[in-house]
C-alpha positions as CSV (number, residue, x, y, z in Angstrom):
1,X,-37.6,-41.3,-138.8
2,X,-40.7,-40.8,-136.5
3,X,-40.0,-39.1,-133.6
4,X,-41.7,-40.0,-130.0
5,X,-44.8,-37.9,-129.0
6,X,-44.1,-35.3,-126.5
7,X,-45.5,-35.8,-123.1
8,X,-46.9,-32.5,-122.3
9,X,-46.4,-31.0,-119.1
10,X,-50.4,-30.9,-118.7
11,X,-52.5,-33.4,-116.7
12,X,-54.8,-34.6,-119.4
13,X,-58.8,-34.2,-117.6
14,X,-59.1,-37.9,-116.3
15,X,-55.5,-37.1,-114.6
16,X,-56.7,-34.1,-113.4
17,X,-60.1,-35.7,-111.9
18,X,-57.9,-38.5,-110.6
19,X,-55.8,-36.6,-108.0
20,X,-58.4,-34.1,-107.5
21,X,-60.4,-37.3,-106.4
22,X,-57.3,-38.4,-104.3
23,X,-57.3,-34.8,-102.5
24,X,-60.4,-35.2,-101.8
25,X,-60.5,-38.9,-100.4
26,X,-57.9,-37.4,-98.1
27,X,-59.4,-34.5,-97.2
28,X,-62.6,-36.2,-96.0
29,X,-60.0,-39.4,-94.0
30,X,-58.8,-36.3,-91.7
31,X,-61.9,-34.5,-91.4
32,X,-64.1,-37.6,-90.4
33,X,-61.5,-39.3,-88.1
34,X,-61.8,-35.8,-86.1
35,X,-63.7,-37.2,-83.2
36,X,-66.0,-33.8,-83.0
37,X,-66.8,-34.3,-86.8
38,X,-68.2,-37.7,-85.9
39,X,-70.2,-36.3,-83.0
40,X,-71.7,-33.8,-85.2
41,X,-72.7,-36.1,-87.5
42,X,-74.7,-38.2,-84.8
43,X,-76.3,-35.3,-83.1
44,X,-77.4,-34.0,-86.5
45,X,-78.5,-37.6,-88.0
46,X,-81.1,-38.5,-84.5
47,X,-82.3,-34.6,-85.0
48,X,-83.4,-35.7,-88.4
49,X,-84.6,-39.0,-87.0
50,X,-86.7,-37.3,-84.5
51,X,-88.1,-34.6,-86.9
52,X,-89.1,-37.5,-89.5
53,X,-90.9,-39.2,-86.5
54,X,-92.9,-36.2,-85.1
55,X,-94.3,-35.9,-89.0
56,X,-95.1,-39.5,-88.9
57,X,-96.7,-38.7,-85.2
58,X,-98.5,-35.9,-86.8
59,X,-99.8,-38.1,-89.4
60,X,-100.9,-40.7,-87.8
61,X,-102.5,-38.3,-85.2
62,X,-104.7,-37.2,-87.9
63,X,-105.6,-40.5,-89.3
64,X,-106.8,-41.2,-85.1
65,X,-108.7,-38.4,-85.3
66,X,-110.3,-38.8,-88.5
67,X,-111.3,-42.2,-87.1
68,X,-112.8,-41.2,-83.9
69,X,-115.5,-38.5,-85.4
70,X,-116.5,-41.0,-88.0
71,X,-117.0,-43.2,-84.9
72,X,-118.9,-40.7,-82.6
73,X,-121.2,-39.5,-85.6
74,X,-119.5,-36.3,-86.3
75,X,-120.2,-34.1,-89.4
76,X,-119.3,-35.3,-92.6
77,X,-118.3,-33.5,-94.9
78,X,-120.2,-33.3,-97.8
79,X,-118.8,-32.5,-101.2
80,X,-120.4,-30.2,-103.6
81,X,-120.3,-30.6,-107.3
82,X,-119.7,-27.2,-108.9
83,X,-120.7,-27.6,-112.8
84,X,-117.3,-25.3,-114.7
85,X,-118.6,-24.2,-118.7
């Protein structure tokens, strides 16, 4: 006689990640259909945008500037080799 395996009253782990996953995915339906949570994420998202184009600005600034003293003759900048025993 062999007798059924007991079902234990345990969630085995890819149970438990399962409807933790499902909590989740519900958690984040509610939150991002809130109409200020959307808002917030726009404001926050062209703030980043802005910041990554004022480095770019900065950068590019630089490279101009680099440019025009090359152009007018400016000092160059000499490198000296240092010999290290």
């Amino acid at each position: 006689m062999s007798e059924e395996p007991k079902k234990s009253d345990t969630m085995n782990w890819e149970e438990h990640l399962k409807a933790g996953m499902e909590g989740l995915k519900e958690e984040m339906r509610e939150s991002f259909e809130s109409r200020d949570t959307l808002n917030s994420v726009r404001k926050h998202g062209r703030a980043a945008m802005k910041e990554v184009l004022l480095a770019w600005r900065s950068l590019i600034d630089g490279a101009i500037e680099h440019i025009d003293e090359a152009e007018k003759g400016g000092s160059h900048k000499r490198v000296t080799k240092i010999k290290i025993e």
